[in-house]
Jmol script that loads the backbone (N, CA, C; Angstrom):
load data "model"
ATOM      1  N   UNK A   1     -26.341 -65.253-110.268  1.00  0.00           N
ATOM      2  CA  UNK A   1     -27.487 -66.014-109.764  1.00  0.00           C
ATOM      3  C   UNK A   1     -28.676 -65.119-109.396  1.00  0.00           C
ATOM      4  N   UNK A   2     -28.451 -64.059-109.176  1.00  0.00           N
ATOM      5  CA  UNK A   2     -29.482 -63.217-108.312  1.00  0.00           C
ATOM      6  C   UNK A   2     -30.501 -62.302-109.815  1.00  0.00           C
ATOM      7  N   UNK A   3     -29.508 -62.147-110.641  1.00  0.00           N
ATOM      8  CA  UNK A   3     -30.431 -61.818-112.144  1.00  0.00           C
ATOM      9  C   UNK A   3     -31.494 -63.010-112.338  1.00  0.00           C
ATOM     10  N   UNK A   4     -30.531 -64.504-112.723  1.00  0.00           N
ATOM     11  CA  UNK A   4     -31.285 -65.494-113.164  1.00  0.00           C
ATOM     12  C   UNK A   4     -32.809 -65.674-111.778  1.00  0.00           C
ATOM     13  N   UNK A   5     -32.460 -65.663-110.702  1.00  0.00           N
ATOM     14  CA  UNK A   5     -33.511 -65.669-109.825  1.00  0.00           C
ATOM     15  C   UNK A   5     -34.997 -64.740-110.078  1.00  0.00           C
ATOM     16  N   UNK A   6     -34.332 -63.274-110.373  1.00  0.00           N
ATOM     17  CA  UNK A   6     -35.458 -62.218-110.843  1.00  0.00           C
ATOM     18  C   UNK A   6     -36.240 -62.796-112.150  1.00  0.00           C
ATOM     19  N   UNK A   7     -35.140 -63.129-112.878  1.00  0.00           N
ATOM     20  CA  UNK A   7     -35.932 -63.574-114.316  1.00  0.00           C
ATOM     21  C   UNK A   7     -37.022 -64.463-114.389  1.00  0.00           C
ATOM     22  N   UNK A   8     -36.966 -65.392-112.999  1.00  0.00           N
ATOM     23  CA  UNK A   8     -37.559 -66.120-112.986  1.00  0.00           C
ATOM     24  C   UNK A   8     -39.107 -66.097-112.344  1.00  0.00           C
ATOM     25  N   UNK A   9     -39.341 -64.442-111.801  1.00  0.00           N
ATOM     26  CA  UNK A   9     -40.606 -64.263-111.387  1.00  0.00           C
ATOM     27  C   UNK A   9     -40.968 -62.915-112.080  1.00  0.00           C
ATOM     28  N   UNK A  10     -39.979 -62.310-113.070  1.00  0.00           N
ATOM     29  CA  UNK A  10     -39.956 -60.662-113.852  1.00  0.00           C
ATOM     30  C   UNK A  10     -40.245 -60.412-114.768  1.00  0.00           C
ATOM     31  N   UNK A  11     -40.837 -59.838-115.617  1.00  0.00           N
ATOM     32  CA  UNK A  11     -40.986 -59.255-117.070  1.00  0.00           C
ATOM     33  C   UNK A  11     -39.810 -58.662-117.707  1.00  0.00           C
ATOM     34  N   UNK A  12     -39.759 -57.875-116.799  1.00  0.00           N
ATOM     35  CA  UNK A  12     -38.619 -56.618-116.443  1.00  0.00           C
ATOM     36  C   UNK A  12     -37.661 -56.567-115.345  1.00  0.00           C
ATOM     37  N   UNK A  13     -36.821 -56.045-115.392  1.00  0.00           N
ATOM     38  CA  UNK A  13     -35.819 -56.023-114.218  1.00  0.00           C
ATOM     39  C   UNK A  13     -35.428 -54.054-114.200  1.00  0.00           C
ATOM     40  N   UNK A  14     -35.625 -53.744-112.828  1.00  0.00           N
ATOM     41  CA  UNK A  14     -35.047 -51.860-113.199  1.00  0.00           C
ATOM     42  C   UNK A  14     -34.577 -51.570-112.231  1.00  0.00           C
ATOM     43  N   UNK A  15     -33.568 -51.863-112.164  1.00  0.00           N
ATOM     44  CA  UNK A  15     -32.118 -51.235-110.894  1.00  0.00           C
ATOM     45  C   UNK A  15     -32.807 -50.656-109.950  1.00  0.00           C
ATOM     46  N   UNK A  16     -32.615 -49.942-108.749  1.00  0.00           N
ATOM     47  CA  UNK A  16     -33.140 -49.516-108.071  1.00  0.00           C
ATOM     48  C   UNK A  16     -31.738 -48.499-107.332  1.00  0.00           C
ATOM     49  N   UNK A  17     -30.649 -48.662-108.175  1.00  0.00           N
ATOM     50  CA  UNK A  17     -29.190 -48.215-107.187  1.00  0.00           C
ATOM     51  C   UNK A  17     -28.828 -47.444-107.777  1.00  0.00           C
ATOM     52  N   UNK A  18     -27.561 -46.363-108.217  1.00  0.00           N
ATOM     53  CA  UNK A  18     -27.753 -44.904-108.617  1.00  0.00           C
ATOM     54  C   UNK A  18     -26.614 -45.753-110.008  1.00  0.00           C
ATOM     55  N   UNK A  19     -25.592 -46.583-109.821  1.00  0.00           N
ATOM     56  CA  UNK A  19     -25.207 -47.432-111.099  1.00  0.00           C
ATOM     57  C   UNK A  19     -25.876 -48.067-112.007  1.00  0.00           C
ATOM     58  N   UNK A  20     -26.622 -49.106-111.585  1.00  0.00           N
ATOM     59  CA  UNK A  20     -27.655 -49.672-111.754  1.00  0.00           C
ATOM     60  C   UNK A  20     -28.417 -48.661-113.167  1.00  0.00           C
ATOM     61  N   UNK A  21     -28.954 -47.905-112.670  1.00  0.00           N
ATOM     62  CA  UNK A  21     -30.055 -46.997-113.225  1.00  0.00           C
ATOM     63  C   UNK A  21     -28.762 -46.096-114.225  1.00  0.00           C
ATOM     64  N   UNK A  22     -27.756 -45.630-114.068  1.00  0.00           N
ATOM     65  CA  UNK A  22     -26.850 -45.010-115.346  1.00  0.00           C
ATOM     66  C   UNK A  22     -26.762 -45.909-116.259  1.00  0.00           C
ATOM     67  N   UNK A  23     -25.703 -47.064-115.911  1.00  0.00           N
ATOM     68  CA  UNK A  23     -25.159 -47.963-116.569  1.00  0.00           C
ATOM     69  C   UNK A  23     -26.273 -48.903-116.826  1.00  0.00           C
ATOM     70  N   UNK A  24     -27.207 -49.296-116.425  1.00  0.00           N
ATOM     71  CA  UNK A  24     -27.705 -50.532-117.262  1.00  0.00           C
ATOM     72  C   UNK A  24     -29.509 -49.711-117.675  1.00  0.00           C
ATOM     73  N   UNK A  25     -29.868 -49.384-116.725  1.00  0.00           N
ATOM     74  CA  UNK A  25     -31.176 -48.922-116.889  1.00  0.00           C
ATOM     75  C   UNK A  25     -32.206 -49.940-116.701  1.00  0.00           C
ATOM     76  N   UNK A  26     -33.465 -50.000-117.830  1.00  0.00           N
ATOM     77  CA  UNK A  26     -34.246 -51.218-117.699  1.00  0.00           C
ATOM     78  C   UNK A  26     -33.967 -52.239-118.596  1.00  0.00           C
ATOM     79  N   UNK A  27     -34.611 -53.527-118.097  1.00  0.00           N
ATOM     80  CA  UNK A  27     -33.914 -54.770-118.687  1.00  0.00           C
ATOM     81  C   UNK A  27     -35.011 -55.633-119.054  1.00  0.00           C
ATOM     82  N   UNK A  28     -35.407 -56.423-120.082  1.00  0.00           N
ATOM     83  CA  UNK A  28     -36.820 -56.850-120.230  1.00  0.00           C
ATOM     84  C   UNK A  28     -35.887 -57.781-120.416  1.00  0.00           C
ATOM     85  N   UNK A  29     -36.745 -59.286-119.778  1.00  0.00           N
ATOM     86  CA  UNK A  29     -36.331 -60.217-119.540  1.00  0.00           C
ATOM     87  C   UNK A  29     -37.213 -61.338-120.839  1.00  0.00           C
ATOM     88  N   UNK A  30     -36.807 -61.747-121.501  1.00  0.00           N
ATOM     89  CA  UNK A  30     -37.218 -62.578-122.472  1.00  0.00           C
ATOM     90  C   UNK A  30     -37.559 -63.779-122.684  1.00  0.00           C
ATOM     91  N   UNK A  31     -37.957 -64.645-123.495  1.00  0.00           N
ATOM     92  CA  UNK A  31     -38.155 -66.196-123.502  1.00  0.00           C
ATOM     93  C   UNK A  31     -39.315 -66.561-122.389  1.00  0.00           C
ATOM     94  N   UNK A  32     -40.327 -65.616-121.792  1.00  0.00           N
ATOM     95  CA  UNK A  32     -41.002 -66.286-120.986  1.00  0.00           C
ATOM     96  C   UNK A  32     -42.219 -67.318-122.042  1.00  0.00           C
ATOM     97  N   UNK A  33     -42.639 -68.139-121.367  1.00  0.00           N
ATOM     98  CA  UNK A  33     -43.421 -68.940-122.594  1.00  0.00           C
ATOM     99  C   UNK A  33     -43.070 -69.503-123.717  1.00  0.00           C
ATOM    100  N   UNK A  34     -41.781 -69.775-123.674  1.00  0.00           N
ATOM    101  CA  UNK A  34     -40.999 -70.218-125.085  1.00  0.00           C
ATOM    102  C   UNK A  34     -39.591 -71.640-124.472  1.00  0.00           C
ATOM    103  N   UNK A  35     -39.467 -72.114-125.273  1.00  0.00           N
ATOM    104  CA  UNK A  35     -38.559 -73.118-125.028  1.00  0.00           C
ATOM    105  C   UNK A  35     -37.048 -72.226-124.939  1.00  0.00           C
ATOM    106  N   UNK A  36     -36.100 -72.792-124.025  1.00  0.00           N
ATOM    107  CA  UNK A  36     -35.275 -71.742-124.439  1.00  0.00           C
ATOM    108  C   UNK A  36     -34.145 -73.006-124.296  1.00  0.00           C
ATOM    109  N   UNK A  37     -33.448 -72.790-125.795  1.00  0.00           N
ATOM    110  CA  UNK A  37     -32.256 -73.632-126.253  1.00  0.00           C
ATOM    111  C   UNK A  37     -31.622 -73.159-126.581  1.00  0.00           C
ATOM    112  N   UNK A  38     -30.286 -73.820-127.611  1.00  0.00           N
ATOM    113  CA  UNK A  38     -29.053 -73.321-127.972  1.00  0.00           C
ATOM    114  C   UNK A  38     -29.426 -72.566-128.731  1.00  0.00           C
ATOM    115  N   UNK A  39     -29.836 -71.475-129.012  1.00  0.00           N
ATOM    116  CA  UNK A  39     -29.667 -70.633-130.783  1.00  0.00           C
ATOM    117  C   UNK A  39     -30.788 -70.040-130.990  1.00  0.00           C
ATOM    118  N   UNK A  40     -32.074 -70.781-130.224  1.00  0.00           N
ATOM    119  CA  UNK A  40     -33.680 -70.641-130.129  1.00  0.00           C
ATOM    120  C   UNK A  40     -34.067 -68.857-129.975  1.00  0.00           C
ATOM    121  N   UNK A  41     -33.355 -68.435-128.993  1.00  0.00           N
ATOM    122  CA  UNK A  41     -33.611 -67.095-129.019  1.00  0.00           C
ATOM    123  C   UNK A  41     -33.094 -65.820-130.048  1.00  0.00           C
ATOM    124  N   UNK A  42     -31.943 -66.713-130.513  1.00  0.00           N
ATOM    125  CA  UNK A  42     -31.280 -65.500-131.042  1.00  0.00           C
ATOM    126  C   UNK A  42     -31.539 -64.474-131.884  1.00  0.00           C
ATOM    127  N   UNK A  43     -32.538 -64.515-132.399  1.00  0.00           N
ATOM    128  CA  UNK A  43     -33.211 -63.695-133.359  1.00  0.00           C
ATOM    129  C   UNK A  43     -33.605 -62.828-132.132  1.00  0.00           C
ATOM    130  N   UNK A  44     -34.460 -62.831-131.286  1.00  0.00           N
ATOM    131  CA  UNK A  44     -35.414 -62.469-130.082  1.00  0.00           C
ATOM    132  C   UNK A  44     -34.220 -61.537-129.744  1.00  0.00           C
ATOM    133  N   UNK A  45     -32.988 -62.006-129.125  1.00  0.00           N
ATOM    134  CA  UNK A  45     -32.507 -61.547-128.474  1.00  0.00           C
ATOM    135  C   UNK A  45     -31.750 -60.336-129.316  1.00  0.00           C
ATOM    136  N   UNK A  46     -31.657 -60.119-130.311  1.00  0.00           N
ATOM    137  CA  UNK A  46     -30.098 -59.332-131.091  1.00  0.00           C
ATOM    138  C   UNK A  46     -31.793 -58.292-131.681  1.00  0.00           C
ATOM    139  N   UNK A  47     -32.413 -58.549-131.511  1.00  0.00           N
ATOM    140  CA  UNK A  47     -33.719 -57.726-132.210  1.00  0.00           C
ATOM    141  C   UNK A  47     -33.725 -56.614-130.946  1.00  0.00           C
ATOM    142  N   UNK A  48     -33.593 -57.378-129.767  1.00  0.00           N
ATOM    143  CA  UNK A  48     -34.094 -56.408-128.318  1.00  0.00           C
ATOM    144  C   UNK A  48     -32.757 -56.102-128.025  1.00  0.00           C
ATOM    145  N   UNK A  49     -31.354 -56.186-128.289  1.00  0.00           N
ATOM    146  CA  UNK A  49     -30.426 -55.730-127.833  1.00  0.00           C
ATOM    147  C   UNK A  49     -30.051 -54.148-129.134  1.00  0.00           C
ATOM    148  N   UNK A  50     -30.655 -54.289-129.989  1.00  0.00           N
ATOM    149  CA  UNK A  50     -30.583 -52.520-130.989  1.00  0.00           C
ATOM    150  C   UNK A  50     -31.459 -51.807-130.092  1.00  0.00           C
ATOM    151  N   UNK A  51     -32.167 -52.116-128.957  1.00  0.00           N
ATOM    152  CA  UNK A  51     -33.345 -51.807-127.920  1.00  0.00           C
ATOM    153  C   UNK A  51     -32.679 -51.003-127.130  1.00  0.00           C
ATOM    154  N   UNK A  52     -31.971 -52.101-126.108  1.00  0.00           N
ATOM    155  CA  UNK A  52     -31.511 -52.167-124.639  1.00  0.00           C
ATOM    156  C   UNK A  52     -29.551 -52.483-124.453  1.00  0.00           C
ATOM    157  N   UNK A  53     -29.153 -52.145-123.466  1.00  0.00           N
ATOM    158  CA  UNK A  53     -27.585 -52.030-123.960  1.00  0.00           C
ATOM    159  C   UNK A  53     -27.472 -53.943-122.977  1.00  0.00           C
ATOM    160  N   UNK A  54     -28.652 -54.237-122.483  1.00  0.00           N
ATOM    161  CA  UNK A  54     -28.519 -55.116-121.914  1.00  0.00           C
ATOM    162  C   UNK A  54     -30.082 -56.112-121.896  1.00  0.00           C
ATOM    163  N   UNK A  55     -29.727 -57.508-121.993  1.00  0.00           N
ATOM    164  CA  UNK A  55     -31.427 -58.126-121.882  1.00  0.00           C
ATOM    165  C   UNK A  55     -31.111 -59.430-121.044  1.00  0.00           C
ATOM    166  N   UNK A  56     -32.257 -59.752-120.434  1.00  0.00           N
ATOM    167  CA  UNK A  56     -32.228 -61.269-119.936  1.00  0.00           C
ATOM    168  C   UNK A  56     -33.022 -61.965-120.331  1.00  0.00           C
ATOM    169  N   UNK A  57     -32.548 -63.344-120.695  1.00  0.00           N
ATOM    170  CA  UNK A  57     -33.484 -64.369-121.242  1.00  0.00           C
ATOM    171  C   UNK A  57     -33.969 -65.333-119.766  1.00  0.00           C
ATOM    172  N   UNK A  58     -35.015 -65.395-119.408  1.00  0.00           N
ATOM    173  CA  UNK A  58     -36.029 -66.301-118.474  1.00  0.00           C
ATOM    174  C   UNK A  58     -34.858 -67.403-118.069  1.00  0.00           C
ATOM    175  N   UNK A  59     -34.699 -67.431-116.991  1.00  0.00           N
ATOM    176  CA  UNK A  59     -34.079 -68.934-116.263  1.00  0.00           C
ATOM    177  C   UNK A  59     -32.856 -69.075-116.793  1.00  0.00           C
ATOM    178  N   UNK A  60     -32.214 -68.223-117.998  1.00  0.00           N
ATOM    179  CA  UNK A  60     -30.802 -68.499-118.538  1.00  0.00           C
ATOM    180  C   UNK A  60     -29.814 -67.590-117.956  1.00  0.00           C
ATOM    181  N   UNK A  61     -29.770 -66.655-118.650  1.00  0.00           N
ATOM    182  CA  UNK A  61     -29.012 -65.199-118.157  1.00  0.00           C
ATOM    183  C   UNK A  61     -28.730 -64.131-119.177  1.00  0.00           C
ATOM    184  N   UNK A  62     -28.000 -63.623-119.018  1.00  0.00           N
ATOM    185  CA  UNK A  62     -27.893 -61.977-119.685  1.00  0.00           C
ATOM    186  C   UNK A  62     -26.906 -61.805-120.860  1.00  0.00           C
ATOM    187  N   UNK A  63     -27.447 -61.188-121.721  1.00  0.00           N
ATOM    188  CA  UNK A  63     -26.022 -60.079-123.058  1.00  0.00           C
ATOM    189  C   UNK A  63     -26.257 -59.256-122.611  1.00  0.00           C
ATOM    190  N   UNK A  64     -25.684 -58.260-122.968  1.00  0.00           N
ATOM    191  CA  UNK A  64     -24.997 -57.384-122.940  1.00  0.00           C
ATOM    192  C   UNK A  64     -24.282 -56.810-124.518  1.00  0.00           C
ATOM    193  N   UNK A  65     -24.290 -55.705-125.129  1.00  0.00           N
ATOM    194  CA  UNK A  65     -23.614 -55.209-126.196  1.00  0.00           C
ATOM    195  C   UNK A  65     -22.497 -54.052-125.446  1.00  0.00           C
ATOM    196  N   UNK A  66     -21.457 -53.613-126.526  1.00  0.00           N
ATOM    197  CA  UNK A  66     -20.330 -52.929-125.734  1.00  0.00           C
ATOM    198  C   UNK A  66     -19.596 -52.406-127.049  1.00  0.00           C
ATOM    199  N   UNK A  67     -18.825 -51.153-126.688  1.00  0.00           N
ATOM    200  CA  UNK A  67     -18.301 -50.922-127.691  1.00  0.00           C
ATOM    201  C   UNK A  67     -16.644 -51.945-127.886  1.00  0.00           C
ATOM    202  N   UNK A  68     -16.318 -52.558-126.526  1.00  0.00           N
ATOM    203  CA  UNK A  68     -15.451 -53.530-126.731  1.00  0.00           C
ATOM    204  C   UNK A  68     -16.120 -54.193-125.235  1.00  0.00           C
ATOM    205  N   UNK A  69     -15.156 -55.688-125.502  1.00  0.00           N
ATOM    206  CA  UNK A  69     -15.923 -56.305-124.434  1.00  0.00           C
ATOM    207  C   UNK A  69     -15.797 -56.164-123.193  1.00  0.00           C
ATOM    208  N   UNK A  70     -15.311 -55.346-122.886  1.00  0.00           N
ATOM    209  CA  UNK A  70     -14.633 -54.667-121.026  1.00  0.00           C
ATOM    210  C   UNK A  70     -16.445 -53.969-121.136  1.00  0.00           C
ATOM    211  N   UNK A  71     -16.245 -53.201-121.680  1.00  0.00           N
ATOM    212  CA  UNK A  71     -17.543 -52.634-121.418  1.00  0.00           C
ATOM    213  C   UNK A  71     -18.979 -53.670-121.333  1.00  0.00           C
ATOM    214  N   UNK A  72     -19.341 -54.554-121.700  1.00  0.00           N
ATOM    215  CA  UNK A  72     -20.234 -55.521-122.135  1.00  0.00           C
ATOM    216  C   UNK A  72     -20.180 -55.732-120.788  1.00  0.00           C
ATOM    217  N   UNK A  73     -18.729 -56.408-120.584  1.00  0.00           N
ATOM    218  CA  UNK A  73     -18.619 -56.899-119.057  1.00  0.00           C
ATOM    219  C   UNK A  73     -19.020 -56.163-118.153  1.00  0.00           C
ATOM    220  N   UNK A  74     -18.496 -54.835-117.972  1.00  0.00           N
ATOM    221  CA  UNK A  74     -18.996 -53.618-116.693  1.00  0.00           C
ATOM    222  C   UNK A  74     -20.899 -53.986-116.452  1.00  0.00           C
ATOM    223  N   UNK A  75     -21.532 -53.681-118.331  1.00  0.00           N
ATOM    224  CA  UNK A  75     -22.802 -53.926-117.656  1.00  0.00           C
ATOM    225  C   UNK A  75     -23.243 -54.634-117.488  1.00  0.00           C
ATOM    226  N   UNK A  76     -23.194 -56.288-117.635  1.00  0.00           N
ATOM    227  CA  UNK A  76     -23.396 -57.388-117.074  1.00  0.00           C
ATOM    228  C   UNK A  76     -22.856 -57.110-115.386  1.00  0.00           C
ATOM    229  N   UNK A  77     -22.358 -57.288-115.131  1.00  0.00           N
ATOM    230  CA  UNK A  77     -21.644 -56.592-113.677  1.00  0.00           C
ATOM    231  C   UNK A  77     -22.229 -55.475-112.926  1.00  0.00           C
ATOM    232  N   UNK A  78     -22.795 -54.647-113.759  1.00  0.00           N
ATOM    233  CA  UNK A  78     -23.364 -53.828-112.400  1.00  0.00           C
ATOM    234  C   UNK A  78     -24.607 -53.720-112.615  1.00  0.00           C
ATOM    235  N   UNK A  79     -25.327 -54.573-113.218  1.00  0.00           N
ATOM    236  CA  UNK A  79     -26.437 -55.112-112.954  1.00  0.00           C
ATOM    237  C   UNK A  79     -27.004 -56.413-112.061  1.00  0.00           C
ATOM    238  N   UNK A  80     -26.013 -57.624-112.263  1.00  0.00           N
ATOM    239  CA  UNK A  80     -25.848 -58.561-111.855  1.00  0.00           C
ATOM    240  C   UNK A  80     -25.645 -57.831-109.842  1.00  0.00           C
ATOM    241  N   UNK A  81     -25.050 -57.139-109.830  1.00  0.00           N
ATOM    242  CA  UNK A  81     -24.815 -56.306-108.183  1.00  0.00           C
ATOM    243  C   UNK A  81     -26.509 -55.446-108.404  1.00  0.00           C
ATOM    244  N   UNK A  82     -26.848 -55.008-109.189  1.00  0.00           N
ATOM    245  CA  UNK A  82     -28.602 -54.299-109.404  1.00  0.00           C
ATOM    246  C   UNK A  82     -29.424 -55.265-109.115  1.00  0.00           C
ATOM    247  N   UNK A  83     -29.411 -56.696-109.436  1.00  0.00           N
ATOM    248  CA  UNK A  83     -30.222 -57.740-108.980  1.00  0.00           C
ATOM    249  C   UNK A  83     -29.553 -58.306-107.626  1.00  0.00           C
ATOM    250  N   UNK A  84     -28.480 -57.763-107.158  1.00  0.00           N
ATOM    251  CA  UNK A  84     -28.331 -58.713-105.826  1.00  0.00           C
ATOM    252  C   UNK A  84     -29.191 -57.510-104.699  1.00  0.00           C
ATOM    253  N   UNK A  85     -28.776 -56.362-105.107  1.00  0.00           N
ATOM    254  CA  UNK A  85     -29.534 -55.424-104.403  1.00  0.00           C
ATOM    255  C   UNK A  85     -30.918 -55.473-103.955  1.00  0.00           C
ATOM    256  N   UNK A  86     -31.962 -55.612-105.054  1.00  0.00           N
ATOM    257  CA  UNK A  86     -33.058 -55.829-105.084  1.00  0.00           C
ATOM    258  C   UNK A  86     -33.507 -57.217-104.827  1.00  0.00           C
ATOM    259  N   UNK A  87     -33.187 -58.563-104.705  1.00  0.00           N
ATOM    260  CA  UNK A  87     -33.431 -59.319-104.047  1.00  0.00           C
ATOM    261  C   UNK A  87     -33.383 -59.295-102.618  1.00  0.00           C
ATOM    262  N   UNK A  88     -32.009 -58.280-102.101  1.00  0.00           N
ATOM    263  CA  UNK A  88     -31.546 -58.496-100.520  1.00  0.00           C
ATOM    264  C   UNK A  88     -33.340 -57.294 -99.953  1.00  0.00           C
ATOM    265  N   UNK A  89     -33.501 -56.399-101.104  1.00  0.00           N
ATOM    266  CA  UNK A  89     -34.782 -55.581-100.561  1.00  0.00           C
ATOM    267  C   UNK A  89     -35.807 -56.235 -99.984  1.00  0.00           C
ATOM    268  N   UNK A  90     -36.148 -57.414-101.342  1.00  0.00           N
ATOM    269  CA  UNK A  90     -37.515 -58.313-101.597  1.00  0.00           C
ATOM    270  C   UNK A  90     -37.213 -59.448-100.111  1.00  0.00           C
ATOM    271  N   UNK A  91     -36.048 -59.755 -99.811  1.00  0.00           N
ATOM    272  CA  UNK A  91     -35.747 -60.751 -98.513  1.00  0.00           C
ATOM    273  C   UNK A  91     -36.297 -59.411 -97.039  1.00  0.00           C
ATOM    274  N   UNK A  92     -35.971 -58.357 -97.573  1.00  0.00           N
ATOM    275  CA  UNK A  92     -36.062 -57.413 -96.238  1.00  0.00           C
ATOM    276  C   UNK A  92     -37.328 -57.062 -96.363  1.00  0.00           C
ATOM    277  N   UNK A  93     -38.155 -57.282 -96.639  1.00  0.00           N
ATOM    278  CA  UNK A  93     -39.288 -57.438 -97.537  1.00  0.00           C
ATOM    279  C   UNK A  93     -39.766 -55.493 -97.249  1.00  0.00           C
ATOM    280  N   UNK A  94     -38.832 -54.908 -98.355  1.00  0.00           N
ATOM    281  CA  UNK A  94     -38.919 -53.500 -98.132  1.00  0.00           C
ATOM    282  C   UNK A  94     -38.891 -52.965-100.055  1.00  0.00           C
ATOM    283  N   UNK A  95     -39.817 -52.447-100.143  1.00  0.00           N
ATOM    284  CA  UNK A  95     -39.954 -52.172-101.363  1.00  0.00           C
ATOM    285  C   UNK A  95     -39.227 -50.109-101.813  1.00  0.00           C
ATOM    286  N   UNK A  96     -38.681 -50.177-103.114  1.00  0.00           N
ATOM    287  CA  UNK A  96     -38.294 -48.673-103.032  1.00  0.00           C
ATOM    288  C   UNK A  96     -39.624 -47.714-103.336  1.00  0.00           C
ATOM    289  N   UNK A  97     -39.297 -46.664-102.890  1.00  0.00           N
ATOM    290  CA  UNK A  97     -40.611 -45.546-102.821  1.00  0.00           C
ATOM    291  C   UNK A  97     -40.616 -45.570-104.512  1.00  0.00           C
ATOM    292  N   UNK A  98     -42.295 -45.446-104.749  1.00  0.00           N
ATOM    293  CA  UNK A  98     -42.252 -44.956-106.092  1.00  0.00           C
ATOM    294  C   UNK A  98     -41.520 -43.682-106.077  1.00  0.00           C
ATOM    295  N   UNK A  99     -41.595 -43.779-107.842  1.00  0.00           N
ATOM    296  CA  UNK A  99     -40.959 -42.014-108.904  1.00  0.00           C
ATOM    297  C   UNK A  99     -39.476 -41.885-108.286  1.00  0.00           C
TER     298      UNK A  99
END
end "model"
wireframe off; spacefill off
backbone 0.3
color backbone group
C-alpha cells in the first residue's frame, strides 16, 4: 500500500534506506496520464523493466524482473519496506539531507 500511495503523488520513487538503495535503487513510476487496464501497459512496462530491475505503474503497483522468482520477490519487498520508510518520513514531515 505504501508504494501504491507514493505512485500516486511520484514520478519516481528512490529509497532513502541502505537496502532500498542496493537492492532496488530508482523506480520510475509509470502510466501517469494514461488509462491503466488489463494488458494496456504492457509494452510500457517490459520496455522500462530491460531499464530498471523494478517499475511502478500509477495507482496499480509494481514488477519486478529476477533471475528466479524468490528474487523478483526480495525486490518487490524491500522496496515496498523503501516506500513504508519514506512515507513514515513525509508523516514526520522530515525530509533526507541531500547527496
Amino acid at each position: 500500500p505504501h508504494a501504491i500511495a507514493l505512485s500516486l503523488t511520484e514520478t519516481k520513487i528512490v529509497p532513502n534506506d541502505a537496502e532500498g538503495l542496493a537492492i532496488v535503487g530508482q523506480v520510475p513510476v509509470l502510466g501517469w496520464h494514461m488509462e491503466v487496464r488489463p494488458g494496456g501497459l504492457a509494452d510500457v512496462i517490459t520496455q522500462a523493466l530491460k531499464k530498471c530491475r523494478i517499475v511502478m505503474v500509477h495507482g496499480h503497483g509494481s514488477f519486478a524482473t529476477g533471475q528466479l522468482l524468490e528474487e523478483a520477490h526480495n525486490c518487490i519487498t524491500a522496496f515496498e519496506e523503501s516506500c513504508r520508510v519514506i512515507c513514515l518520513l513525509k508523516s514526520l514531515r522530515v525530509s533526507p539531507p541531500e547527496g
